[in-house]
Residue frames as a rotation matrix with the C-alpha (Angstrom) as fourth column:
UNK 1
-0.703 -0.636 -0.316 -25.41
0.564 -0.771 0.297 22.96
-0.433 0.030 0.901 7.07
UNK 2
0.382 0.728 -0.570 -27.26
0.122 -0.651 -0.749 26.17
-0.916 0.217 -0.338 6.19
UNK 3
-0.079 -0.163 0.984 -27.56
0.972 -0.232 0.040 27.25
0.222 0.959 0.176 2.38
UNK 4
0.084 0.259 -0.962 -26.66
0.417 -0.886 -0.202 30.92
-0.905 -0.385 -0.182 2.42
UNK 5
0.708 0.161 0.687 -27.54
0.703 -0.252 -0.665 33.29
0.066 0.954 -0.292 0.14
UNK 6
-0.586 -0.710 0.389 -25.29
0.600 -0.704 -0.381 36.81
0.544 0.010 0.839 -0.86
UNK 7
0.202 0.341 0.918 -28.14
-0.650 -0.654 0.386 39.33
0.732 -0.675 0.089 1.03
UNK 8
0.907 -0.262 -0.329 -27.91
0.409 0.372 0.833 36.46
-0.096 -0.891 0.444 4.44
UNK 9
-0.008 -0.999 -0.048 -24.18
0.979 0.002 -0.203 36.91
0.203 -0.049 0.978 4.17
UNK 10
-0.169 -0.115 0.979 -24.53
0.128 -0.987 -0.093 40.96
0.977 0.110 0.181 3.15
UNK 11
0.227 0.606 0.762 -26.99
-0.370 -0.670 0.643 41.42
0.901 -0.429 0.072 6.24
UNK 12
0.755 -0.189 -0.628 -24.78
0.547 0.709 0.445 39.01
0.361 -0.680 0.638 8.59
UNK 13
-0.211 -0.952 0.222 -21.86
0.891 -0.281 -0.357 41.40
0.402 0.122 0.907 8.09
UNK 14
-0.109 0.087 0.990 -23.71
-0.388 -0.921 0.038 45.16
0.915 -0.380 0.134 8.54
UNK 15
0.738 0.673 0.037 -25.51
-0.177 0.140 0.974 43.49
0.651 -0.726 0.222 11.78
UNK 16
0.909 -0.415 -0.041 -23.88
0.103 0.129 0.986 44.01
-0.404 -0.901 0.160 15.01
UNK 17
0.627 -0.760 -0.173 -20.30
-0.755 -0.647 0.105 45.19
-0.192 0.065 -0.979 13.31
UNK 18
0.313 -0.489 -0.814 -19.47
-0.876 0.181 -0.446 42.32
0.366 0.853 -0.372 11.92
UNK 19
-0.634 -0.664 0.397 -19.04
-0.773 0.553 -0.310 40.01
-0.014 -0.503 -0.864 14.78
UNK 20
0.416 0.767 0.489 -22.25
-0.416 0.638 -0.648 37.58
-0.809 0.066 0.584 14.20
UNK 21
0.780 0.019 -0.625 -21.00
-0.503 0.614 -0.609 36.94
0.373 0.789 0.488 10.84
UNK 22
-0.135 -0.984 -0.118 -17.44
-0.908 0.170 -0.384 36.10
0.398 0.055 -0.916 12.68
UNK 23
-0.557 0.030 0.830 -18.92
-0.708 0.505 -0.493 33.94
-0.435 -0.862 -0.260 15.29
UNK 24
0.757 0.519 0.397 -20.90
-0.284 0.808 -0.516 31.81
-0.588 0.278 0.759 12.67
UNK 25
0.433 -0.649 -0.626 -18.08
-0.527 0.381 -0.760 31.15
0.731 0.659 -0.176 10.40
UNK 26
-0.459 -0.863 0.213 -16.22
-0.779 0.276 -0.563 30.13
0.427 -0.424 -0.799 13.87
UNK 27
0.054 0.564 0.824 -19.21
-0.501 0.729 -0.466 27.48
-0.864 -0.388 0.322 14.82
UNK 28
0.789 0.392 -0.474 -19.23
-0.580 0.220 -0.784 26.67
-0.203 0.893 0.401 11.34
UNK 29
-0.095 -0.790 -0.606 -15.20
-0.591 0.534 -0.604 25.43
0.801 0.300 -0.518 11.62
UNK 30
-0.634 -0.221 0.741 -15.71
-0.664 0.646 -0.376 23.82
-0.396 -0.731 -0.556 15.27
UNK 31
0.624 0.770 -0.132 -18.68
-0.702 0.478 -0.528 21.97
-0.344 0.422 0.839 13.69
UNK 32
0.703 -0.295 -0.647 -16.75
-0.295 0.707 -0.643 20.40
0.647 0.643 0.410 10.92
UNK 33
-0.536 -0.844 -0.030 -13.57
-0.654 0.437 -0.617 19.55
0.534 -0.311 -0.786 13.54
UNK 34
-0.423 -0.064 0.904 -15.97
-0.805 0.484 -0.342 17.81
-0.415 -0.873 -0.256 15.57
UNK 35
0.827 0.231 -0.513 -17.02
-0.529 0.631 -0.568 15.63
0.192 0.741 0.644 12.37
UNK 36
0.355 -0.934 0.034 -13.62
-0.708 -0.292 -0.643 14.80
0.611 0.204 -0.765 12.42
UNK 37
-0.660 -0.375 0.651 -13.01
-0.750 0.280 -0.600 13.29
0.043 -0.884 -0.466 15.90
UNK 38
0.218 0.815 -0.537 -14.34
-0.402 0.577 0.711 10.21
0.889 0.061 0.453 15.96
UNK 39
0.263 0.120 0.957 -15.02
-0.935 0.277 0.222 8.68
-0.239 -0.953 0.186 19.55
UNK 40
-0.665 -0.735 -0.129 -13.00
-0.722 0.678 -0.140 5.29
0.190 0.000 -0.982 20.19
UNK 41
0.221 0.884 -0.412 -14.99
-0.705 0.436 0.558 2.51
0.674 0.168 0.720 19.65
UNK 42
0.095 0.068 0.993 -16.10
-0.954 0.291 0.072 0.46
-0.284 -0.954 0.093 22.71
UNK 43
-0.864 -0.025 -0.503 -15.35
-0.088 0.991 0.103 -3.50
0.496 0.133 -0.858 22.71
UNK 44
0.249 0.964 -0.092 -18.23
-0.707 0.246 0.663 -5.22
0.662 -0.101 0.743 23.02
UNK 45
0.136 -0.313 0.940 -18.66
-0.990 -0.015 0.138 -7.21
-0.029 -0.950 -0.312 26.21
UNK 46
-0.744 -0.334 -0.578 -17.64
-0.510 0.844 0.169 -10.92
0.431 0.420 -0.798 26.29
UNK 47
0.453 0.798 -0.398 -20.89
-0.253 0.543 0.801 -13.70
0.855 -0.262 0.447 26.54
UNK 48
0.515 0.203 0.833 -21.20
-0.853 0.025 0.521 -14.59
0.085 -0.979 0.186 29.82
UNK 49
0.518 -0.382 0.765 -18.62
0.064 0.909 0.411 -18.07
-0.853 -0.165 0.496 30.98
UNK 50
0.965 -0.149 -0.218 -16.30
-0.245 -0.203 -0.948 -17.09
0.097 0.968 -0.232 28.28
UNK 51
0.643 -0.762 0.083 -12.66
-0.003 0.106 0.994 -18.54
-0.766 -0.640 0.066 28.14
UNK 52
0.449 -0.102 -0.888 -10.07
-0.770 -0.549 -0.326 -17.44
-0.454 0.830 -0.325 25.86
UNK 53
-0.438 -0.318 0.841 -8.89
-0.214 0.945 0.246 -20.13
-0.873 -0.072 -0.482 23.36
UNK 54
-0.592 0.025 -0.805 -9.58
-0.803 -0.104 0.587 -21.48
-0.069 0.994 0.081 20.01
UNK 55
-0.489 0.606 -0.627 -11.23
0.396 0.795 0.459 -24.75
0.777 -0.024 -0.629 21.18
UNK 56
0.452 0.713 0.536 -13.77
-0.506 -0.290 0.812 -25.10
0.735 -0.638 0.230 23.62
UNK 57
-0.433 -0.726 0.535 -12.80
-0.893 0.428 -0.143 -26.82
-0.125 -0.539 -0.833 26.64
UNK 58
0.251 0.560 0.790 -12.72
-0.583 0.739 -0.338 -30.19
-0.773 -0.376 0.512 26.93
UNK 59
0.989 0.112 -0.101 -12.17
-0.118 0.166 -0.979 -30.54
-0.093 0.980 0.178 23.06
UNK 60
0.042 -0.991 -0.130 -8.85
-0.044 -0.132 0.990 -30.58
-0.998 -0.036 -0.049 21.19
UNK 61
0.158 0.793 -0.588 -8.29
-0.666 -0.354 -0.657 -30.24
-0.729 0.495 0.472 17.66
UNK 62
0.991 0.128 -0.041 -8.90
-0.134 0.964 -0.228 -33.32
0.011 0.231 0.973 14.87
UNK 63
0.242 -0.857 0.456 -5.74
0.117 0.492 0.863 -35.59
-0.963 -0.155 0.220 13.94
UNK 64
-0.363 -0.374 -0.854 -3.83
-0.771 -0.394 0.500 -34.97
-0.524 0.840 -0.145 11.11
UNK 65
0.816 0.500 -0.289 -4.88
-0.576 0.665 -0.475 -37.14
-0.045 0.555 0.831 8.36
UNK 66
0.309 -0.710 0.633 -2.98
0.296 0.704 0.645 -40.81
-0.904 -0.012 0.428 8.19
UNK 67
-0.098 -0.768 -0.633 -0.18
-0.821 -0.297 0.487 -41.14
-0.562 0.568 -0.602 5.90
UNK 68
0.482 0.349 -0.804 -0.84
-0.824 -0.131 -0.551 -43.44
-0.297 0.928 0.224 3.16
UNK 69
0.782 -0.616 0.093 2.24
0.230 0.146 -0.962 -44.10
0.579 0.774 0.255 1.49
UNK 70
0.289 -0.913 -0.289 5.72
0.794 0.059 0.606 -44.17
-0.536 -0.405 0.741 3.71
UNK 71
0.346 -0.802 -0.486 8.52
-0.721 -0.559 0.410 -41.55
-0.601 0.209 -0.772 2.48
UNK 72
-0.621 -0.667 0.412 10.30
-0.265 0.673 0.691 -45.07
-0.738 0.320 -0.594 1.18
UNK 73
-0.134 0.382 0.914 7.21
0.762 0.629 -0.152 -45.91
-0.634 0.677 -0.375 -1.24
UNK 74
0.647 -0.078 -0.759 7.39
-0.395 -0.885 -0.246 -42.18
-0.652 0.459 -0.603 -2.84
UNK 75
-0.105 -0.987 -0.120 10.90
-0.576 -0.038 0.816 -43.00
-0.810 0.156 -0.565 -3.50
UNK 76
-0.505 0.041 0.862 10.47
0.147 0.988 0.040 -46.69
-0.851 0.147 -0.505 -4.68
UNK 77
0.540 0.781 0.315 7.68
0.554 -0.048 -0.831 -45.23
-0.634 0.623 -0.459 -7.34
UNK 78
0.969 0.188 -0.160 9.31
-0.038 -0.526 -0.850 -42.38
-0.244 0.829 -0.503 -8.69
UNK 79
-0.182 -0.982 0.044 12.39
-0.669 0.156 0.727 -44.48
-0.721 0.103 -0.686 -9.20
UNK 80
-0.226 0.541 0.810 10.07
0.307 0.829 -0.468 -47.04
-0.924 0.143 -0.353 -11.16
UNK 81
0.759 0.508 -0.407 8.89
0.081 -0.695 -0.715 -43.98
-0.646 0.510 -0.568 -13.17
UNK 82
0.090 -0.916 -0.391 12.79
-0.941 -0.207 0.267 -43.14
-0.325 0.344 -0.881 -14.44
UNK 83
-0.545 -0.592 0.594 13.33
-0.249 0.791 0.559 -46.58
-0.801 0.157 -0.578 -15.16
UNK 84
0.380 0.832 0.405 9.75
0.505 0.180 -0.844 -46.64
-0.775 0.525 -0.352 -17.17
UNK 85
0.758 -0.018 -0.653 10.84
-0.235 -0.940 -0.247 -43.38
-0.609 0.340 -0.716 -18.96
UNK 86
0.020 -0.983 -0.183 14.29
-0.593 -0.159 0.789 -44.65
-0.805 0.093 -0.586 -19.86
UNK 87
-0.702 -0.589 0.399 13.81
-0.274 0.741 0.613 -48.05
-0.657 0.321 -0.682 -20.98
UNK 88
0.065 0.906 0.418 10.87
0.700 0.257 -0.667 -47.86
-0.712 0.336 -0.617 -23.28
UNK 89
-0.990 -0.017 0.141 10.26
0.113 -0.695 0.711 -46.40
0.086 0.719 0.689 -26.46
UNK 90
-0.414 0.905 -0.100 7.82
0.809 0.315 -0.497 -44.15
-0.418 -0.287 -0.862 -26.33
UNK 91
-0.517 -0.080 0.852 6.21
0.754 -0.514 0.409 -42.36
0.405 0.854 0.326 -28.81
UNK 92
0.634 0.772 0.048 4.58
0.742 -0.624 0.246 -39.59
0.220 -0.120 -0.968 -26.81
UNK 93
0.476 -0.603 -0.640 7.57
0.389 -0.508 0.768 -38.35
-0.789 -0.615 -0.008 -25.70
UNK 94
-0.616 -0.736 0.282 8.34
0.584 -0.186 0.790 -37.63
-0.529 0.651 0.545 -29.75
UNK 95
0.422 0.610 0.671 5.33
0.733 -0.665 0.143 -35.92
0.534 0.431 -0.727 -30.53
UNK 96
-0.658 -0.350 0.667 5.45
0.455 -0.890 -0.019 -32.66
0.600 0.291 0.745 -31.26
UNK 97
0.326 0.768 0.551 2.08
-0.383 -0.425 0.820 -31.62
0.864 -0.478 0.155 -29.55
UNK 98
0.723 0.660 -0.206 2.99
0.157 0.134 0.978 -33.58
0.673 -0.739 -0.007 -26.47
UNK 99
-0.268 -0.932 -0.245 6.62
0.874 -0.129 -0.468 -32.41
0.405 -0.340 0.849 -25.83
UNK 100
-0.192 0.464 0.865 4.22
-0.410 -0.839 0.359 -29.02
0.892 -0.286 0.351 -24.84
UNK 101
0.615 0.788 0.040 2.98
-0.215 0.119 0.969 -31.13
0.759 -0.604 0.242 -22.15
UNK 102
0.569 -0.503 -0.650 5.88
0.708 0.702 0.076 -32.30
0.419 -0.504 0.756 -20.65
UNK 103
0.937 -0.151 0.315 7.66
-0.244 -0.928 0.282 -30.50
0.249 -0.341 -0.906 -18.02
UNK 104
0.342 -0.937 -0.070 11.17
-0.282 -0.031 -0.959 -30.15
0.896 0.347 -0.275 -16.75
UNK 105
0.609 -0.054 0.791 10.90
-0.787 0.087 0.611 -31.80
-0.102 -0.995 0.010 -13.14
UNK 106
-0.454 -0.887 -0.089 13.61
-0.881 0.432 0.191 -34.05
-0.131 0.165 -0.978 -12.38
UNK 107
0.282 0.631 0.723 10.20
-0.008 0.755 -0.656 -37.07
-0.959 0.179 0.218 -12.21
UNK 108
0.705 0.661 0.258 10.01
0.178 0.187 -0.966 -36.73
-0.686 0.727 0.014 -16.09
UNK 109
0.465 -0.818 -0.340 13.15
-0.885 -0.413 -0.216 -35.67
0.036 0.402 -0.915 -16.89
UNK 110
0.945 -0.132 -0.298 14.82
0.172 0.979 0.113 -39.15
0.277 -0.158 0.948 -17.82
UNK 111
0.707 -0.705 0.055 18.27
-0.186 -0.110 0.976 -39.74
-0.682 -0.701 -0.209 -16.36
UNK 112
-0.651 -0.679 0.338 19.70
0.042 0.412 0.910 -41.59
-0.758 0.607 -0.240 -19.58
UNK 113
0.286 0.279 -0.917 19.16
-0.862 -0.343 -0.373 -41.70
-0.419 0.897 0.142 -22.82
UNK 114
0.525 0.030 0.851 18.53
0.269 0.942 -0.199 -45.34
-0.808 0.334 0.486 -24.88
C-alpha cells in the first residue's frame, strides 16, 4: 500500500474533478477484497500405485497381546485379597498416615469386620 500524505490526497481531489481520487480509493477497496478470497487449496496428487487403506497390502495388523491371567484368576485373587484384609490384624490399616492412602474400591474395602 501507498503512504499518502495530506498535499497527495489535496492534489488527488482538485485533479481531474475529483474522480482520480474516487477511482483510487475504489482500487484501494477491490485490492483489500481480493486479500480476502482465498483460492481453494488443491489436493496434492496421490504417489504413483497408491491404494486406499491403513495397511499395506498383503499385511494385516499385529495380534492383540495374550491374556495372561483368565477372568476366573482375577476373581480367585481379589477374593484372596478380602479374605487377607478381613482376617488379619493389621496395623496399617490403623495408622493414621496410611488410612490417607487407602481408597474406597470395593478391592480394599473389607466386607466384614473382625
Amino acid at each position: 500500500m501507498m503512504d499518502l500524505d495530506p498535499e497527495d490526497t489535496a492534489a488527488m481531489r482538485r485533479e481531474n474533478g475529483g474522480k482520480d481520487f474516487r477511482l483510487f480509493l475504489r482500487q484501494q477497496i477491490a485490492n483489500g477484497q481480493a486479500r480476502k478470497v482465498q483460492q481453494p487449496a488443491v489436493k496434492p496428487p496421490r504417489p504413483p500405485g497408491y491404494k486406499p487403506g491403513a495397511w499395506p497390502e498383503g499385511t494385516r495388523p499385529p495380534d492383540p497381546p495374550p491374556q495372561h491371567h483368565p477372568p476366573a484368576a482375577w476373581a480367585e485373587a481379589l477374593d484372596e485379597y478380602r479374605a487377607w484384609l478381613t482376617t488379619a490384624d493389621h496395623v496399617e490399616l490403623r495408622n493414621p498416615t496410611a488410612s490417607r492412602q487407602k481408597c474406597g474400591c470395593p478391592a480394599c474395602t473389607p466386607r466384614r469386620t473382625t
